[in-house]
C-alpha positions in Angstrom: 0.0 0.0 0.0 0.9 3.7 -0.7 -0.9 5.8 0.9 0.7 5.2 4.5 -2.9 5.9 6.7 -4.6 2.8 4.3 -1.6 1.0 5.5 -2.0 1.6 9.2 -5.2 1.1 9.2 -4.8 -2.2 7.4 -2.4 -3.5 9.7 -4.7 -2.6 13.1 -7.7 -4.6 11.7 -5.5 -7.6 10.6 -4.0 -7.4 14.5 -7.5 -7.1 15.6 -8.5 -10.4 13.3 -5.1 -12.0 14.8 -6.3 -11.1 18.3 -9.8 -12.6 17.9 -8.3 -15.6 16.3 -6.2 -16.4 19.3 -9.5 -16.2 21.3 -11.2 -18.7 19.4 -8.5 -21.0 19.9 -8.3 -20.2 23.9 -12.3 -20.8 23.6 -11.9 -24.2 22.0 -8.8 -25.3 24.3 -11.3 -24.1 26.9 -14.2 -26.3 25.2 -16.5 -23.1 25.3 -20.1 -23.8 24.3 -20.3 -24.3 20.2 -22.4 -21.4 19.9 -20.1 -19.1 21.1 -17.4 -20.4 19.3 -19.5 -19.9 15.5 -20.9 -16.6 16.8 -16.5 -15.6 17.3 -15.8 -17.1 14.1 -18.6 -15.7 11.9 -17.3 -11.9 13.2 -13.9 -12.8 12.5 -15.2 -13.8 8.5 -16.6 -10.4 8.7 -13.7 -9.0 10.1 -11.7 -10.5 7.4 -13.8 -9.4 4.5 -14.2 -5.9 5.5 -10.8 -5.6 5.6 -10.4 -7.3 2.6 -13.3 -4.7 0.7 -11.3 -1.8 2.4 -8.0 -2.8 1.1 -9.3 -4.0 -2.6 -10.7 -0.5 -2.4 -7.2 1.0 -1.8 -5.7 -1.0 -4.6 -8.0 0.1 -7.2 -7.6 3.9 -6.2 -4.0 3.7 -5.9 -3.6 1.0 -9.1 -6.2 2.1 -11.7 -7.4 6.2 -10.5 -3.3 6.8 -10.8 -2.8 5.1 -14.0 -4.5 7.9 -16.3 -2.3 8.1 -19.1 -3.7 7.1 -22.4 -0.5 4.6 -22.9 -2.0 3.0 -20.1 -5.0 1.7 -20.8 -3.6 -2.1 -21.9 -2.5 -1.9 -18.0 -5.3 -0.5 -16.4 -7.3 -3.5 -18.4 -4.9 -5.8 -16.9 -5.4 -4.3 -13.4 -9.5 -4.5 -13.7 -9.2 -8.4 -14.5 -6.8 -8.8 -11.6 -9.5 -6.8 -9.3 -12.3 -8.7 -10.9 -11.1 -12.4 -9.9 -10.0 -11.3 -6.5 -13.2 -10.1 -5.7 -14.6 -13.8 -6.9 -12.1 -15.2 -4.6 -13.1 -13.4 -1.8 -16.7 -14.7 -2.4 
C-alpha cells in the first residue's frame, strides 16, 4: 500500500483479526459452548472481509485512479481483470 494511513489502518484490523483468532483458539482449548465459538468465528469472516473490501478499495484507487495516461489503458485493463477475480475469490 501507498498511501501510509490505508496502511496503518490495514495492519490494526488484521492485528485485531489475529487477536480474535487467538481467542477462538483459547475458547476451543477451553471447550466453550459451540455457539459461542460460530458466533466468534462468523465476526472474525466479517472481520476479514471488510478488511479485505477496504484494502481491494485501496488498490483500485492507488492501481487504476493513478494510472490515467492514455498509454495505459492495456495496464489499467490488466489491473481490472486482476480486481475482478479477486473479488470472486473473496466470495
Amino acid at each position: 500500500l501507498q498511501n501510509p494511513e490505508a496502511k496503518k489502518s490495514l495492519v490494526t484490523r488484521l492485528r485485531r483479526i489475529e487477536g480474535q483468532v487467538r481467542g477462538v483458539q483459547a475458547m476451543v482449548d477451553n471447550e466453550r459452548d459451540c455457539a459461542e465459538i460460530l458466533e466468534q468465528l462468523s465476526s472474525i469472516r466479517s472481520a476479514v472481509q471488510g478488511a479485505s473490501m477496504d484494502f481491494l478499495q485501496e488498490y483500485a484507487t492507488s492501481c487504476l485512479l493513478e494510472n490515467t495516461q492514455p498509454q495505459d489503458i492495456g495496464q489499467r485493463e490488466l489491473l481490472v481483470k486482476d480486481i475482478i477475480t479477486l473479488i470472486g475469490k473473496s466470495a
